[in-house]
C-alpha atoms as a printed R data frame, in Angstrom:
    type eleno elety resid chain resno      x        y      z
1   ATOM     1    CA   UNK     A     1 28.981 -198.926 42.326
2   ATOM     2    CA   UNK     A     2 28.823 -198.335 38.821
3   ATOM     3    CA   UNK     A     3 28.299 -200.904 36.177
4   ATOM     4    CA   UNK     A     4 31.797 -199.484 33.951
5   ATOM     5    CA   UNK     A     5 34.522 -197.047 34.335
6   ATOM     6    CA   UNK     A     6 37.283 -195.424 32.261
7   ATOM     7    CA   UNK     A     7 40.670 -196.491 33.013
8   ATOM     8    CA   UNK     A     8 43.190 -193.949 31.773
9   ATOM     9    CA   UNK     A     9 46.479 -195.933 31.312
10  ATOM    10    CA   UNK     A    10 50.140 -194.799 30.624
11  ATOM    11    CA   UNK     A    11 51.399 -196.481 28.063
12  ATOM    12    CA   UNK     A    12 55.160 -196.689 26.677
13  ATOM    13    CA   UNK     A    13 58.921 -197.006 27.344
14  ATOM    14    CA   UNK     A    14 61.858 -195.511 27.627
15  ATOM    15    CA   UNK     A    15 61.814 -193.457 24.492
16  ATOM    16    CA   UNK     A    16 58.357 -192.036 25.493
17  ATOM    17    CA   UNK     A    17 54.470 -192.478 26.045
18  ATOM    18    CA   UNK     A    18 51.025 -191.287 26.650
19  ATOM    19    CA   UNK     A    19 48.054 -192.378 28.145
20  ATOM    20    CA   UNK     A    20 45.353 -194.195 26.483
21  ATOM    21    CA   UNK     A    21 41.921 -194.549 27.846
22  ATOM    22    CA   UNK     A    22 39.903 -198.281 28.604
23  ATOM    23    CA   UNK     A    23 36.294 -198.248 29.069
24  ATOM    24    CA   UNK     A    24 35.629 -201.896 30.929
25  ATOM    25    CA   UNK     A    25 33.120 -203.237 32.980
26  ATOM    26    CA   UNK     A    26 33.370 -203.275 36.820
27  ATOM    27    CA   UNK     A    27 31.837 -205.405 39.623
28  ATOM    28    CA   UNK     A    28 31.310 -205.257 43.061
29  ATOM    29    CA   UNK     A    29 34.743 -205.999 44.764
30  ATOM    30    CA   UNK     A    30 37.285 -205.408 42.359
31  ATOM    31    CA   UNK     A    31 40.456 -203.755 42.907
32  ATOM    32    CA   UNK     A    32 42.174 -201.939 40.060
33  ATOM    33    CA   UNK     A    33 44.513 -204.714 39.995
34  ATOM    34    CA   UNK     A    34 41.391 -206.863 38.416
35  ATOM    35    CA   UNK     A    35 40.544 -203.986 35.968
36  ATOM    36    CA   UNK     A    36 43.831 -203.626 35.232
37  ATOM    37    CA   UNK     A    37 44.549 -207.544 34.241
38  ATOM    38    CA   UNK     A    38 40.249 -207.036 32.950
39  ATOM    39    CA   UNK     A    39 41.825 -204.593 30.547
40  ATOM    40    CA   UNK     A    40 44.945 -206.764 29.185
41  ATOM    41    CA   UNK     A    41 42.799 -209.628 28.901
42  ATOM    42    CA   UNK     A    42 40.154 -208.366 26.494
43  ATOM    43    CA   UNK     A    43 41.362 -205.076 25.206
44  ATOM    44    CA   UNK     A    44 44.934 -204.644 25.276
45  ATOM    45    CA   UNK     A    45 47.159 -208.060 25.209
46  ATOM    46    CA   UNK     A    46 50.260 -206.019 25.343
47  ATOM    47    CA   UNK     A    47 50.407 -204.104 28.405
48  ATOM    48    CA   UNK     A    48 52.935 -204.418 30.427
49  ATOM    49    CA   UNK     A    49 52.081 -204.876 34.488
50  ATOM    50    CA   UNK     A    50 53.962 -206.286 37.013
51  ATOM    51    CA   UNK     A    51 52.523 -208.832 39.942
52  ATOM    52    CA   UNK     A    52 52.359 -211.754 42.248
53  ATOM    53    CA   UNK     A    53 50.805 -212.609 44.828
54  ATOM    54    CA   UNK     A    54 47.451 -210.293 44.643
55  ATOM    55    CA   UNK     A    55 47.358 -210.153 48.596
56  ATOM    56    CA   UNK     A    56 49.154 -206.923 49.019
57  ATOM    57    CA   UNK     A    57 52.437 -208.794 50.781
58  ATOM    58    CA   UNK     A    58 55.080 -209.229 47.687
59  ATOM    59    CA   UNK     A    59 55.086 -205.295 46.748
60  ATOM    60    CA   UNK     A    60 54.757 -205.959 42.977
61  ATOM    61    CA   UNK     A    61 51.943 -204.386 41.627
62  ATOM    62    CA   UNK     A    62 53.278 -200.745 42.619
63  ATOM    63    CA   UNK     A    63 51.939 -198.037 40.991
64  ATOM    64    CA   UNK     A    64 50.303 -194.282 40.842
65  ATOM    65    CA   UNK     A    65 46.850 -194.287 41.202
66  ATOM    66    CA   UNK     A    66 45.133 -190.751 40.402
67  ATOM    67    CA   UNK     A    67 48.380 -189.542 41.613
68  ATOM    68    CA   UNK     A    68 49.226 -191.095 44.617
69  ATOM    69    CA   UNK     A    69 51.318 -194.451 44.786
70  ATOM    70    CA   UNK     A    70 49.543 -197.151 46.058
71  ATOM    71    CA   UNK     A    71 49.916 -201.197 45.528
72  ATOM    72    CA   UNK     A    72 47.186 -201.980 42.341
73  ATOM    73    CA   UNK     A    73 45.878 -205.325 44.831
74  ATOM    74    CA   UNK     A    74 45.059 -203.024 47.767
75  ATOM    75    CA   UNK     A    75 43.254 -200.592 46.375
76  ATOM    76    CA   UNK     A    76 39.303 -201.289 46.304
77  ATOM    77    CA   UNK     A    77 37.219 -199.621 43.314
78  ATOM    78    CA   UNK     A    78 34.583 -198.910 45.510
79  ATOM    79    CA   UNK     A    79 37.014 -196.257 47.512
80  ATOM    80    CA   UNK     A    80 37.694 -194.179 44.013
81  ATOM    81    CA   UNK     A    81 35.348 -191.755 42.171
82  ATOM    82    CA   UNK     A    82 34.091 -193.959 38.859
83  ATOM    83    CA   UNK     A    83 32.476 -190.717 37.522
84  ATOM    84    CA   UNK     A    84 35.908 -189.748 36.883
85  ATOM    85    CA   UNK     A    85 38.571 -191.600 34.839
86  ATOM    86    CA   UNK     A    86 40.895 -193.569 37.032
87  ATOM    87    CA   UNK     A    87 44.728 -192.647 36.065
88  ATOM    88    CA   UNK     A    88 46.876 -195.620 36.170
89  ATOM    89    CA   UNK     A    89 50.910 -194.490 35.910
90  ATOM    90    CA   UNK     A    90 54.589 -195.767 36.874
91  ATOM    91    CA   UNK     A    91 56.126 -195.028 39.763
92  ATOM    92    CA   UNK     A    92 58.200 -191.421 39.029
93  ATOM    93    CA   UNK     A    93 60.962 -191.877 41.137
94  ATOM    94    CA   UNK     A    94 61.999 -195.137 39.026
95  ATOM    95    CA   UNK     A    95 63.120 -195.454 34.930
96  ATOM    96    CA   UNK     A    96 59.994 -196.761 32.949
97  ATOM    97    CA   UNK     A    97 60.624 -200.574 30.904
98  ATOM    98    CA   UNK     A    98 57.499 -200.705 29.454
99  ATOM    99    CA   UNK     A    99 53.834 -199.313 30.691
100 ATOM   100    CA   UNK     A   100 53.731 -199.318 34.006
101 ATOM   101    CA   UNK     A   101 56.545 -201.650 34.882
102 ATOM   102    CA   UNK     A   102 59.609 -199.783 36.332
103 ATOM   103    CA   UNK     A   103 62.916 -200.793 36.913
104 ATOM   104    CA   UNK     A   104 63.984 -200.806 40.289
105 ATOM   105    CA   UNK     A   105 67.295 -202.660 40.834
106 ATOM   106    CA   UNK     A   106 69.042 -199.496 41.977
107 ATOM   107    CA   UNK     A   107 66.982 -199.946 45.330
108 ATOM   108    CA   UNK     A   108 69.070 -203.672 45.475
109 ATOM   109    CA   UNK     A   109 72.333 -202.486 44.792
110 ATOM   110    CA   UNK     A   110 71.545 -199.331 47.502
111 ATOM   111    CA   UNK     A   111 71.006 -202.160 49.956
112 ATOM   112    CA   UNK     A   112 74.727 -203.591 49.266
113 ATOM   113    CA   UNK     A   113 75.798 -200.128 50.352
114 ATOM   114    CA   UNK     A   114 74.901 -200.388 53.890
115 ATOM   115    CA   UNK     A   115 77.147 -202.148 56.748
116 ATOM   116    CA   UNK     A   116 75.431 -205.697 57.132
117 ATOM   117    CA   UNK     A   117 74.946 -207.109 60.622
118 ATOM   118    CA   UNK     A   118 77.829 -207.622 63.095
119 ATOM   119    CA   UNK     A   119 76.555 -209.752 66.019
120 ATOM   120    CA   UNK     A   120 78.289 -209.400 69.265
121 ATOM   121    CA   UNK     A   121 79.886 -212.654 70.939
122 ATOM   122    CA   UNK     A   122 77.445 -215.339 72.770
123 ATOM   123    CA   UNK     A   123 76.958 -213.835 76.337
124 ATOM   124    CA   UNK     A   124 75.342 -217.658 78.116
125 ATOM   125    CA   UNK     A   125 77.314 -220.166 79.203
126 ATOM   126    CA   UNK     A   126 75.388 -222.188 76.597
127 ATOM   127    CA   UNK     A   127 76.217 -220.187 73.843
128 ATOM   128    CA   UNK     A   128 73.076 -218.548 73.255
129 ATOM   129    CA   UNK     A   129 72.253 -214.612 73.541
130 ATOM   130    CA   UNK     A   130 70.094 -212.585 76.133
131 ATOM   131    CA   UNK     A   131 68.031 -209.851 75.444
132 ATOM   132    CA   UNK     A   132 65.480 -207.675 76.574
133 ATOM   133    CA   UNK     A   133 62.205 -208.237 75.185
134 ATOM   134    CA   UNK     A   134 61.728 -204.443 74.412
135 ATOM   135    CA   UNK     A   135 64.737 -204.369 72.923
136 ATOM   136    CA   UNK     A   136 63.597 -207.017 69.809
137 ATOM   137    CA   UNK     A   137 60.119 -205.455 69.588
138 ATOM   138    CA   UNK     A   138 61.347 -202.542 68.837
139 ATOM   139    CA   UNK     A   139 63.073 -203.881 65.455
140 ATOM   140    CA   UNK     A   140 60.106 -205.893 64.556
141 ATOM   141    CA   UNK     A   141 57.932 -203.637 63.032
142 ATOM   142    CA   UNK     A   142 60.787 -202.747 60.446
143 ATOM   143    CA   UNK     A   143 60.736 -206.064 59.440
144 ATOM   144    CA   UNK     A   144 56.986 -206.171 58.172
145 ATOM   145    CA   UNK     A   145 58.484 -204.076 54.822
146 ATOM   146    CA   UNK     A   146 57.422 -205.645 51.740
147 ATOM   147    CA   UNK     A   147 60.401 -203.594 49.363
148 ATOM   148    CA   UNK     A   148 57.090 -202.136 47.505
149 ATOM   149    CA   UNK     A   149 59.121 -199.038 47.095
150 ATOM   150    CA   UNK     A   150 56.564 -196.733 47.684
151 ATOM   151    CA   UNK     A   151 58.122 -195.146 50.146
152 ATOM   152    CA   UNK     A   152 60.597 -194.418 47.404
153 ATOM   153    CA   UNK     A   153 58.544 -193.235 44.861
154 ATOM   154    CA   UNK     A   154 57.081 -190.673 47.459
155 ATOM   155    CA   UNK     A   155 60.173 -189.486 48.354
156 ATOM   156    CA   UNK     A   156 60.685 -185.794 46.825
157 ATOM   157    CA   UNK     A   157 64.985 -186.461 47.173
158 ATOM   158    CA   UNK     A   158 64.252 -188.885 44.777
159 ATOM   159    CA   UNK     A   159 61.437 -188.553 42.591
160 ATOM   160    CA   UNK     A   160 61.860 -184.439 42.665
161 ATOM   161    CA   UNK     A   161 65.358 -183.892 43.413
162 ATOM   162    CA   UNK     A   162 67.008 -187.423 41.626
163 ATOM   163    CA   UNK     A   163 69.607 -187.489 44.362
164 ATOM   164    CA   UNK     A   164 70.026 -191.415 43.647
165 ATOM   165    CA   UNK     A   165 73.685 -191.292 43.729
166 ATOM   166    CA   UNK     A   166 73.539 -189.171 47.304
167 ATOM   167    CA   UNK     A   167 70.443 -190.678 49.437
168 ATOM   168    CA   UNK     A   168 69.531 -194.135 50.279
169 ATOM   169    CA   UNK     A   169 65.597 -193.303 50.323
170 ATOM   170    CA   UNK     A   170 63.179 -194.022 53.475
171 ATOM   171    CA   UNK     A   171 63.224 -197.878 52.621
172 ATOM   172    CA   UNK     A   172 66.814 -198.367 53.614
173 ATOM   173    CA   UNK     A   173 66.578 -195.500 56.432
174 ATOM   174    CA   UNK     A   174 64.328 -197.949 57.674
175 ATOM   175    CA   UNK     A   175 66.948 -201.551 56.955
176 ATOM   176    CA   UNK     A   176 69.872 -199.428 58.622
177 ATOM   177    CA   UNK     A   177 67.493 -198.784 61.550
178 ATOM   178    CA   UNK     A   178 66.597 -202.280 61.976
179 ATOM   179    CA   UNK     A   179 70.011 -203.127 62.103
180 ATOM   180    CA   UNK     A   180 71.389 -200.054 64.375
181 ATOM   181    CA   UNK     A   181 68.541 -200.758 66.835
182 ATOM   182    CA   UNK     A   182 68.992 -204.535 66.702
183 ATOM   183    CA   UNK     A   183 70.030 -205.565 70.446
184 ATOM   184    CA   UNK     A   184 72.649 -207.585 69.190
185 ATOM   185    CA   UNK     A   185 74.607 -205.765 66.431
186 ATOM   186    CA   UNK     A   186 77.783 -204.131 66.940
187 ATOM   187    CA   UNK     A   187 78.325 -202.587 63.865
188 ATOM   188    CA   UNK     A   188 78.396 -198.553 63.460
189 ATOM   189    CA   UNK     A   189 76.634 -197.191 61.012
190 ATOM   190    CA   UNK     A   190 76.399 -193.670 62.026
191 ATOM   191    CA   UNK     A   191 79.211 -191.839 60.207
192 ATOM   192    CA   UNK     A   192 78.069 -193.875 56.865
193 ATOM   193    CA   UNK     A   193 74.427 -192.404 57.677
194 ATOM   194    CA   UNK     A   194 75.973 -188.560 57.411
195 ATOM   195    CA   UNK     A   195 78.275 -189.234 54.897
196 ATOM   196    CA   UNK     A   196 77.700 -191.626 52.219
197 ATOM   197    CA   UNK     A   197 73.629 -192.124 52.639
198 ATOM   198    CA   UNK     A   198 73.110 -188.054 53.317
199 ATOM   199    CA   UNK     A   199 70.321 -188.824 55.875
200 ATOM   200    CA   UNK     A   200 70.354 -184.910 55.977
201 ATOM   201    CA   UNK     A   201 68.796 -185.042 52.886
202 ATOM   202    CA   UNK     A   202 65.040 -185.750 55.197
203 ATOM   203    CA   UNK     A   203 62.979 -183.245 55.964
204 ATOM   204    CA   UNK     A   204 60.797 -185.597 57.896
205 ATOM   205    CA   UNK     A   205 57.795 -184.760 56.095
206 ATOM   206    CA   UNK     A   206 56.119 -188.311 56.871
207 ATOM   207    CA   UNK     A   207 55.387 -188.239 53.285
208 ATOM   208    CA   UNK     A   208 56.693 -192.035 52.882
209 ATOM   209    CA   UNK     A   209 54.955 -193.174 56.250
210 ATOM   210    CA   UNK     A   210 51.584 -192.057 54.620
211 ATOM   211    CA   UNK     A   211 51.893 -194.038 51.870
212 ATOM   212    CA   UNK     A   212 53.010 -197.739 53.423
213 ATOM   213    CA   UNK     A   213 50.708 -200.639 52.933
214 ATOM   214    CA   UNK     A   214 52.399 -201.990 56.099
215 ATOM   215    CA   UNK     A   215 51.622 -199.315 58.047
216 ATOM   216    CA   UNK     A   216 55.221 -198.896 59.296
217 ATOM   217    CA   UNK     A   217 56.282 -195.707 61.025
218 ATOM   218    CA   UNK     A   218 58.936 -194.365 59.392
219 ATOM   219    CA   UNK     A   219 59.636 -191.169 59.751
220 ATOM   220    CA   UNK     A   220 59.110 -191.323 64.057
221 ATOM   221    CA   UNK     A   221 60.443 -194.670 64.330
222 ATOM   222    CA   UNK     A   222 63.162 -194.898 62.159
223 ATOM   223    CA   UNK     A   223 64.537 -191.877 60.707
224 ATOM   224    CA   UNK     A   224 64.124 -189.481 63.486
225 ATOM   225    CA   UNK     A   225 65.949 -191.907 65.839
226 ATOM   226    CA   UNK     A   226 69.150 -192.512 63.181
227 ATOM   227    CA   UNK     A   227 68.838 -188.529 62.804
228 ATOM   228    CA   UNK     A   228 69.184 -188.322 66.595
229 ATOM   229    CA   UNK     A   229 72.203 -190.781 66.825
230 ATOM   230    CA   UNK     A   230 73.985 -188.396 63.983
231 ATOM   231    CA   UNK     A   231 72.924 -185.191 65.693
232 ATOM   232    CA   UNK     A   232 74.674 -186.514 68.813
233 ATOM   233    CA   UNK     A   233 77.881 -187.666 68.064
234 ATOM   234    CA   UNK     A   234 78.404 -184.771 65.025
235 ATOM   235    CA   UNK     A   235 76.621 -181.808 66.060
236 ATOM   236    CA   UNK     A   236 76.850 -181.872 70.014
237 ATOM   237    CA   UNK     A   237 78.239 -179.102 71.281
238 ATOM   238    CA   UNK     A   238 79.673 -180.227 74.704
239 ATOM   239    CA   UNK     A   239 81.285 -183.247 72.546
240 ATOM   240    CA   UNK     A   240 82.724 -180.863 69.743
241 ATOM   241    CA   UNK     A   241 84.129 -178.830 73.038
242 ATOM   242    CA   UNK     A   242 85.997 -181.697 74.311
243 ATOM   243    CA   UNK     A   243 87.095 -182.919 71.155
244 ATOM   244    CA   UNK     A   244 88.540 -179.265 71.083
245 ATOM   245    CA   UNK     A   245 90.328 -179.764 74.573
């Protein structure tokens, strides 16, 4: 591993930027995280990064890392090219505050939009509810999502196309799919998915499941199931016949 690398930084705000270059010294084990807080702490006081908990589970340290989001604490400098400058930028799909923090509320008032979970009524005699083991695995896995947002920034709707006011993004495909799948929820969700969160808007191009730290299927798991309930009760023909008769 080499002894020092170039870090090539975006820095600015709203109004504008560029990116500046850091030459710092790396060791064995680092993560760009570490040359990135390396870099504040003895070059540059003033930059602006967001973190936490350095363990890859809070989803803070988001980022573009030679063009590809990725979480700052999970990626290992011994898995990039040091000959080569490492480019450090915001996420795209998001508005810039300062360097390479991004604001990112519009993902939490997104999440308001979508019909909360509506349990069914108690179904023991001792109040309690049954349920099929497969049935509750199958929403776990949605449930390891760590709101990183990468998923997000990934998304060409949104960083490409800036359909924010149309389409919910893959990270709340996947909250509305770990309600609609929950074994208890009553709740329909499926006319809201066509017409208000434009699931449509997918192309299923796994873009956003390449590019989760949690390793959560997305696009098979999630999407293409909520795509299938839509299909079904808008698009089938034999239902669009009876509706007719």
């Amino acid at each position: 591993m080499a002894t020092q690398a170039t870090f090539r930084i975006w820095r600015g705000d709203p109004s504008g930027g560029k990116f500046q270059d850091f030459v710092t010294p790396v060791d064995e084990g680092m993560v760009v995280l570490d040359a990135v807080h390396r870099v504040q702490a003895e070059q540059a006081p003033d930059l602006a990064v967001r973190w936490n908990c350095k363990a890859g589970k809070c989803g803070s340290c988001s980022a573009e890392i030679n063009g590809m989001p990725k979480l700052m604490c999970m990626t290992r400098l011994s898995n990039l090219n040091l000959e080569m400058p490492v480019i450090i930028e915001p996420m795209h799909a998001f508005p810039v505050i300062r360097d390479l923090v991004t604001d990112v509320s519009w993902n939490f008032e997104v999440k308001k939009t979508i019909r909360k979970f509506k349990p069914r009524s108690p179904d023991a005699p001792d109040g309690a509810w049954r349920m099929q083991q497969a049935d509750v695995e199958r929403v776990q896995e949605f449930r390891k999502c760590i709101e990183c947002f990468l998923c997000q920034d990934v998304c060409h709707v949104l960083r490409d196309h800036h359909k924010q006011d149309e389409f919910i993004g893959p990270r709340y495909l996947v909250y509305a799919a770990a309600l609609e799948m929950h074994p208890l929820d009553t709740e329909d969700r499926v006319s809201d998915l066509k017409k208000k969160h434009n699931i449509g808007y997918c192309n299923i191009t796994t873009c956003c499941r390449q590019v989760c730290p949690e390793s959560i299927t997305i696009t098979e798991n999630a999407i293409i199931p909520l795509k299938e309930r839509v299909v079904d009760r808008f698009f089938d023909p034999l239902k669009q016949l009876f509706n007719i008769i």
